[in-house]
C-alpha positions, 0 to 999 in steps of 0.5 A: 133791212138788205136782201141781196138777191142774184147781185142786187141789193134790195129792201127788205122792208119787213122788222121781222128775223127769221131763224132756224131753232132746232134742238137736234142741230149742233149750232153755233154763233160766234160773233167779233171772231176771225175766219181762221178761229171760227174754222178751227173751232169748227174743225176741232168739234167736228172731228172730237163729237164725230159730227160728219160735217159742217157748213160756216156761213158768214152773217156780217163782219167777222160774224159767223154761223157753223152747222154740223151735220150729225143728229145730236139729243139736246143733252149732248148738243148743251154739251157740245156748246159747253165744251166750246164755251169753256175751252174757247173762252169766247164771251160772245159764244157763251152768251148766245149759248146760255140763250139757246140754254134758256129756249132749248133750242139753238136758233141760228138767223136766216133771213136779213136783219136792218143793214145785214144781208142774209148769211151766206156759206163761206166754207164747207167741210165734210158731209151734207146729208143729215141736218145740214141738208135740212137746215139747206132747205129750211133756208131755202124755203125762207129765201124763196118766200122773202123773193116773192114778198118782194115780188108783191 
């Protein structure tokens, strides 16, 4: 695995992938997606389920992570997700969907993966106090423990 750490490209030797599961969170994952859909999409849900805000963080090549800000119940996160799932048509989002589904929980990556750096926010939209902050710190605590793991 790479972490990328203040422009240096270093080993993470680990196996393990750290996540943020939460069922509170309105999260999505969509993979093989350009920029411009993932942030229309964004956009789309955020303003029709009144989320506040969110946050677009690139995982890989055209690979792409979204965090809303707004507190959901996990029923109406399952709805969110489905809504996207049916009106996209999105192969890849609906079966991550169905995964989040089947844990009830949606998890998102936040540490590295074999070659693929931690995601990075590419864009951001709106506001950042509610989960979207909590999802900040939780990565945060994450980043922080991989440094000093590296350091030892």
């Amino acid at each position: 695995m790479v972490l990328k750490v203040h422009g240096l490209i270093e080993k993470w030797s680990h196996k393990s992938i750290i996540g943020y599961t939460d069922d509170e969170t309105v999260m999505l994952d969509f993979d093989n997606t350009t920029f411009k859909t993932v942030r229309y999409w964004a956009s789309k849900v955020k303003k029709k389920f009144r989320l506040g805000g969110f946050i677009i963080l690139k995982s890989s090549k055209d690979c792409y992570h979204i965090v809303f800000d707004r507190k959901v119940s996990w029923r109406e996160n399952v709805r969110i997700m489905a809504w996207v799932c049916l009106l996209s048509k999105h192969m890849k989002v609906t079966g991550w969907f169905i995964l989040q589904c089947i844990k009830e929980g949606s998890t998102l990556r936040v540490s590295p993966k074999r070659e693929k750096p931690s995601p990075r926010i590419v864009f951001r939209c709106g506001e950042e106090n509610g989960q979207i902050e909590s999802f900040l710190k939780y990565r945060k605590l994450i980043k922080n423990i991989i440094r000093k793991l590296k350091a030892d």
